[in-house]
Structures are given as C-alpha cells and as structure tokens.
KOLLUM-233329 format. One line per 8 residues: number of its first residue (from 1); their letters; for each residue x, y, z of C-alpha. Coordinates in steps of 0.2 Angstrom, whole numbers, plus 5000, padded with zeros to 4 digits. Example, Ala and Ser with C-alpha at 12.3 -4.5 7.8 and 13.67 -1.06 7.14 Angstrom:
residues 2
1) as) 5062,4978,5039 | 5068,4995,5036
***
This chain:
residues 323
1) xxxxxxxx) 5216,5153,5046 | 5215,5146,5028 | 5201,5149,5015 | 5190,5135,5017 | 5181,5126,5003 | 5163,5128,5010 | 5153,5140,5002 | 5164,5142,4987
9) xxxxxxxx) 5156,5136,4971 | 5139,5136,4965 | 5132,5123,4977 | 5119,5139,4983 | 5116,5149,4966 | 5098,5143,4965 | 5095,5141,4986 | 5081,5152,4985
17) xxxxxxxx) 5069,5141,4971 | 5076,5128,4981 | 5065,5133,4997 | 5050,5124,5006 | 5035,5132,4997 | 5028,5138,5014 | 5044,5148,5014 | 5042,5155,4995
25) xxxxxxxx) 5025,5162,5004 | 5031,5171,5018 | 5038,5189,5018 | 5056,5191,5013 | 5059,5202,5028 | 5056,5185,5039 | 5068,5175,5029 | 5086,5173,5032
33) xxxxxxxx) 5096,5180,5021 | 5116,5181,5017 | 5125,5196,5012 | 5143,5204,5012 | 5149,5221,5018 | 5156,5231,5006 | 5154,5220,4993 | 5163,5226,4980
41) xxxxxxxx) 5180,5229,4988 | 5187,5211,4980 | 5196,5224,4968 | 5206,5240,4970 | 5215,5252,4959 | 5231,5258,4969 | 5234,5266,4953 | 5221,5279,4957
49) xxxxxxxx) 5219,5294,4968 | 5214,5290,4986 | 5195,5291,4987 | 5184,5305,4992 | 5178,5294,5005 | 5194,5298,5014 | 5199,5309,5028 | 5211,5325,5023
57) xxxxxxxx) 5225,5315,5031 | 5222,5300,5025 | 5223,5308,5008 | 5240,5318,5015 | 5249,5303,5018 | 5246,5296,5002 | 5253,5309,4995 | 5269,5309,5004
65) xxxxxxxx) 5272,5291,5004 | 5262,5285,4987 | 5266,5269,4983 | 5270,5260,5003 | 5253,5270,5009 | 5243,5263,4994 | 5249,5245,5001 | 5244,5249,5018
73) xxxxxxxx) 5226,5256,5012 | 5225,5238,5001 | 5225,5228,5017 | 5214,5239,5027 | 5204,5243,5014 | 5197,5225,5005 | 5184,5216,5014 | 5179,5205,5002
81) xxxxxxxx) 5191,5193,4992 | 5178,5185,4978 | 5170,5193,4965 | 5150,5195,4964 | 5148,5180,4951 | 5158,5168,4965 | 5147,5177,4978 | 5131,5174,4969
89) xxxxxxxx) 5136,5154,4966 | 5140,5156,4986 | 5121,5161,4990 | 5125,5179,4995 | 5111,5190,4990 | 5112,5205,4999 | 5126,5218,4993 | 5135,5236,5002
97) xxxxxxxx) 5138,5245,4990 | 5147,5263,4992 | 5149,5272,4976 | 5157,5287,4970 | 5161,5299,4956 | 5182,5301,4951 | 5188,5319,4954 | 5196,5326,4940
105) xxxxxxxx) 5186,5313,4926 | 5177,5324,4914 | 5164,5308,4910 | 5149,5303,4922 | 5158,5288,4924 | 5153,5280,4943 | 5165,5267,4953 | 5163,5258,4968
113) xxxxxxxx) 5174,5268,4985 | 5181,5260,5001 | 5196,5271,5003 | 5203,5266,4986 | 5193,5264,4971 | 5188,5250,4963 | 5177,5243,4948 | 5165,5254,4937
121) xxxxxxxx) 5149,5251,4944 | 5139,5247,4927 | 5154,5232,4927 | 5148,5226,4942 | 5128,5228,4939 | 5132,5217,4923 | 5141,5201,4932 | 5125,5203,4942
129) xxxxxxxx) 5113,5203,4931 | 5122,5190,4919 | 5119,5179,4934 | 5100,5182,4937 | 5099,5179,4919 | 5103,5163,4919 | 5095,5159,4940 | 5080,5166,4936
137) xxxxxxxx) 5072,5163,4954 | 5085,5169,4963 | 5082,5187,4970 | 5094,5201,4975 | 5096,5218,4988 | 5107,5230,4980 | 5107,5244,4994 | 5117,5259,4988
145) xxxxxxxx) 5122,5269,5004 | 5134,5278,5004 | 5139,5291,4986 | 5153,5302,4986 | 5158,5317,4974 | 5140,5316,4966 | 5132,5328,4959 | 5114,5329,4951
153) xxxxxxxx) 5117,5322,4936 | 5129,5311,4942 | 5115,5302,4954 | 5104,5304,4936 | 5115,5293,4928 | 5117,5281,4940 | 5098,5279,4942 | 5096,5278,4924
161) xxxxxxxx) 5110,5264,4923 | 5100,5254,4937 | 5086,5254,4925 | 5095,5249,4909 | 5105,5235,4915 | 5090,5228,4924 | 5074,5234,4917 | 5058,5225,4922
169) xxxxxxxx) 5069,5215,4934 | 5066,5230,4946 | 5056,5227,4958 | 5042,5242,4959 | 5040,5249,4977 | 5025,5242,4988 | 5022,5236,5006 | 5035,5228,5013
177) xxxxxxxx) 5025,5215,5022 | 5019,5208,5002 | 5037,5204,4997 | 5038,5186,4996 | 5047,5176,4985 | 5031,5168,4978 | 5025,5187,4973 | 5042,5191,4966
185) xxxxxxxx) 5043,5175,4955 | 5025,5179,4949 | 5030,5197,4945 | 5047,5192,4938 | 5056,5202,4950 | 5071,5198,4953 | 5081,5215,4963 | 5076,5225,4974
193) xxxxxxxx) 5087,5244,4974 | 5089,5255,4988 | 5095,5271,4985 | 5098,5282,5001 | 5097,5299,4992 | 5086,5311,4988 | 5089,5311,4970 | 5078,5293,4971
201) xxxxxxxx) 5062,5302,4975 | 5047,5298,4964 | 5057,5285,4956 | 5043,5270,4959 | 5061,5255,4958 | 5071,5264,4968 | 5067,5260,4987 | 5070,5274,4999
209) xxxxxxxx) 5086,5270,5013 | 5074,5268,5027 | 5067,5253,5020 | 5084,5242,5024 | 5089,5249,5042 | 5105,5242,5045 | 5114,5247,5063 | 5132,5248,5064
217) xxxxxxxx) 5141,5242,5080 | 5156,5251,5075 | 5166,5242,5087 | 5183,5232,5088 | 5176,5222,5101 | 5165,5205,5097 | 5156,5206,5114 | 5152,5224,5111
225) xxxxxxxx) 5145,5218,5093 | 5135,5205,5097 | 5127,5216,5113 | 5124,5229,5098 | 5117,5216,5086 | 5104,5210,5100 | 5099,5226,5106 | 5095,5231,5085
233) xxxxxxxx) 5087,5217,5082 | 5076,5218,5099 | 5071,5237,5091 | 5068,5231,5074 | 5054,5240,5068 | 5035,5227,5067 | 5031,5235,5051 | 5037,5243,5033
241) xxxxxxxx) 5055,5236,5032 | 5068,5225,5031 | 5082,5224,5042 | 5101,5221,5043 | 5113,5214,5056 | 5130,5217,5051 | 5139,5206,5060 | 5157,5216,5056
249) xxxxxxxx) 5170,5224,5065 | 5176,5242,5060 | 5195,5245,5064 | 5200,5262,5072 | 5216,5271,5067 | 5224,5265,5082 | 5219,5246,5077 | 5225,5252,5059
257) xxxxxxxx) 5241,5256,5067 | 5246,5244,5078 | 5241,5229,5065 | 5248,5238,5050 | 5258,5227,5041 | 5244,5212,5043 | 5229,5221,5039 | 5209,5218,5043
265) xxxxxxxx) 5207,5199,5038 | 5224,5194,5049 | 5223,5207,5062 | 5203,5208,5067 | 5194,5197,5056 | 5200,5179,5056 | 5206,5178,5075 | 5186,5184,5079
273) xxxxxxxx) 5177,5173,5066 | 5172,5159,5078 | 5165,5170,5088 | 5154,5179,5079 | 5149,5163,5069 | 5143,5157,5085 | 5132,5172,5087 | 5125,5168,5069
281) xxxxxxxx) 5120,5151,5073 | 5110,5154,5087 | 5099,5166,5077 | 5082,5162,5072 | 5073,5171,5058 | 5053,5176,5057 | 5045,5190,5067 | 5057,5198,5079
289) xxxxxxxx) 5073,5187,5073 | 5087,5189,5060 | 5083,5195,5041 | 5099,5200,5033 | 5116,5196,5041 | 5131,5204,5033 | 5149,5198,5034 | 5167,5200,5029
297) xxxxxxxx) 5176,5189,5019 | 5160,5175,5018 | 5172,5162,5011 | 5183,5162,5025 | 5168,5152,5036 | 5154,5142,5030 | 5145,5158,5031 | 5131,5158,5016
305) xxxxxxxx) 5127,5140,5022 | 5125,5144,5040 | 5115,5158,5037 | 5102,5151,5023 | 5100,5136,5036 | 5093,5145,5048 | 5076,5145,5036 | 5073,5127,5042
313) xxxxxxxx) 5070,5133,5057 | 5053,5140,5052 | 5048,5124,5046 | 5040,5110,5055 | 5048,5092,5049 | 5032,5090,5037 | 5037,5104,5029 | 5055,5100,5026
321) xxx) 5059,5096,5009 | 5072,5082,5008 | 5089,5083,5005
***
C-alpha cells in the first residue's frame, strides 16, 4: 500500500473553528475526534541506549547484536511517520505520548520512549505550541501515559515545562460535561494535559489519567479488535470523561518474529487498514458513540478526514454549513 495524498497537508489545520456552531456548543467528549498512537515515534535515535520501556531481553539482544538489533527495533518500533506540525495540518488532535528520563544523563533532560528513544520532549511541546499559536481555535489532548526512569524531580520538571511552554493555554481542570469548544475559545484554552501520575495531584492544569480512559485491545487480530472496540465503547462511562478507541493492533514477539525483516506498517498495519477503516466509518459520535479514535500511521488512509466527518452526523441538514 502507498502513502496516499489525503489527509496530508493543511487542508484540516483550522477544522475545529471550522465546525457548525451547534457543534462548538456541545461537549467535546461527544465530538469526534482524531488522534495518533504513540505519536511521537516519527523519529528514533538508534544511536542511543535501548529504552527503559524495554524488557531485560530486549535490552540483552541489543547488546549482542547492536547495530542489526537497533534496525529490527526501528521497524517495530515507529508508528507514526509525520512529524506533529504535518499531523496538526492533518487534523489530528489527540496525541500518546510515552516519556521517559535517559539512564546515565546527569541533566533532567526528558524524551519521548517506544523501545528506542526519540525526540526531547520540550522539542516536541514547542512545534505544538508554534502551531496553536498561529490556529488559534484549534484545541489539543496531550495525554502523558506512560513515564519511565522518573523520578520526583524528574516528573517536577516536566510539569513545570508543560506550563512554560504553554501557559494560560492550559486548560484548568473542571467538569468534563462543560468542555465545549465554545467554552474553550471563550477561555482561550487551547490544550488539555493529562498526566497519569501522582506527581500531578493538586496541580489544577494537569488532568488526572482517569479522565481519558482508553482500552487497549492488545490483539493481532482485527475481528478481536473491533469486538473489543464495541464492547469499550458500549461501557463508556455517562459522566466525568472522555473516551478513546484505539483502533490499533499490538504485535507479539511471535508476530515480531515471523514478520522481522518487514516490520509493523508492512506486516500488520497496511494488509488490516481497510478493515479497520470500515469499522471507523460506521461509528457515530454523541452520547454513547465514538469520542476519540486513535491510529497508526494516519497518513496511510484518509484517516483524520474520516474521522472529523463523522461530526455531520449530529447535525441535521439545516445545520450543515456549506462546503
């Protein structure tokens, strides 16, 4: 499967001042809503140490065959191939991010982890907020989830980073059910941080983990998935959060092994796309339907545009605007 076109550009960068008012005054947690898993993975440093994220052996092997191991983790371990400014102009607005301190660095320093590490993360909040700088009613979810080799002061520095690089764009914690764009734009919020670690507490900007439940199928199998992905969203909670239906699959070491040479986009992603894109068209946002839906490389369907579509189906044709 070739990268197509759609999606790619900034044909979505301003799709969410672009929405029918009577969407702009709904909560958020009943709109649909693109986003990528592990989002930050468009990058890796093979010239670094394997990642504490890492199982022993998967650090053993690295060590014993270095250079063809670090290849082999490359393939398996990048889920994402464009950067956040290209997935920004694509409409994604939800971002899985996995973070983590560098054993044997003397500095604070923190970078974004899937097996191999990649970018500094203060790199990364800035392309973000260089963005919502310039589309000011475009809003974000960073959710911090995962945060390896940190220690107080580590999480302190991150926290504190989260609030210099964005300042009053953070969004102050409140009832879920008030987010709407409208109150966001009024506010002149523009990202909402969740932070699934204690160090968070008393923080008002930083929004505790169980506010953005997501359920992980982790499965091989697109039939298992989308039984998964109807059975979470069936138990999404009525009240108090949002909700995300990662529509991924997770290789096992045996799928890592038989698919070696090929990795993740050519052995499991690509040849179950259109099966999984089907299940995304046939969602329905609102009350008991889809709020946030996560892929892998989003450029390689017309992902972001599928998704964000799926709004029009809360509006009646008097509502629609034009297009």
């Amino acid at each position: 499967m070739k990268t197509r076109p759609a999606g790619i550009g900034n044909s979505h960068a301003d799709w969410m001042g672009s929405l029918s008012p009577k969407l702009t005054a709904m909560p958020l947690k009943y709109l649909a809503v693109p986003g990528s898993h592990d989002s930050f993975t468009f990058w890796v440093d093979v010239q670094a140490p394997v990642g504490p994220d890492q199982k022993a052996f998967v650090k053993y092997l690295a060590t014993i065959f270095r250079h063809m191991a670090k290849k082999v983790m490359v393939k398996w371990s990048m889920t994402q191939n464009l950067t956040f400014k290209e997935q920004l102009d694509a409409g994604i607005r939800y971002f899985d991010l996995r973070v983590s301190s560098k054993p044997g660095e003397h500095s604070k320093e923190i970078y974004f982890i899937h097996g191999l590490f990649g970018h500094k993360v203060r790199d990364g909040l800035s392309d973000i907020n260089s963005f919502l700088n310039v589309h000011k009613k475009e809003v974000v979810f960073l959710d911090f989830n995962h945060h390896y080799a940190m220690d107080a002061e580590h999480h302190t520095y991150l926290i504190s980073m989260l609030q210099e690089v964005f300042g009053s764009k953070l969004c102050c914690i409140t009832i879920v059910e008030d987010v709407t764009l409208d109150y966001l734009w009024e506010k002149k919020y523009q990202v909402l941080v969740f932070y699934h670690h204690t160090s968070a507490e008393g923080c008002p900007v930083m929004w505790p983990g169980n506010k953005i439940p997501a359920p992980w199928a982790n499965t091989t199998e697109p039939v298992k998935l989308i039984q998964f992905l109807e059975t979470t969203l069936s138990e999404r909670a009525k009240r108090g959060s949002f909700h995300v239906s990662q529509a991924i699959l997770t290789p096992r070491i045996q799928t890592v092994a038989t698919g070696l040479v090929w990795g993740l986009r050519n052995y499991l992603v690509e040849k179950n796309l259109p099966t999984i894109m089907t299940w995304v068209e046939a969602q329905k946002p609102g009350v008991d339907g889809v709020n946030i839906i996560t892929s892998d490389f989003v450029e390689l369907t017309d992902f972001a545009n599928t998704v964000i579509k799926l709004n029009n189906l809360l509006l009646s044709d008097h509502d629609r605007k034009p297009t």
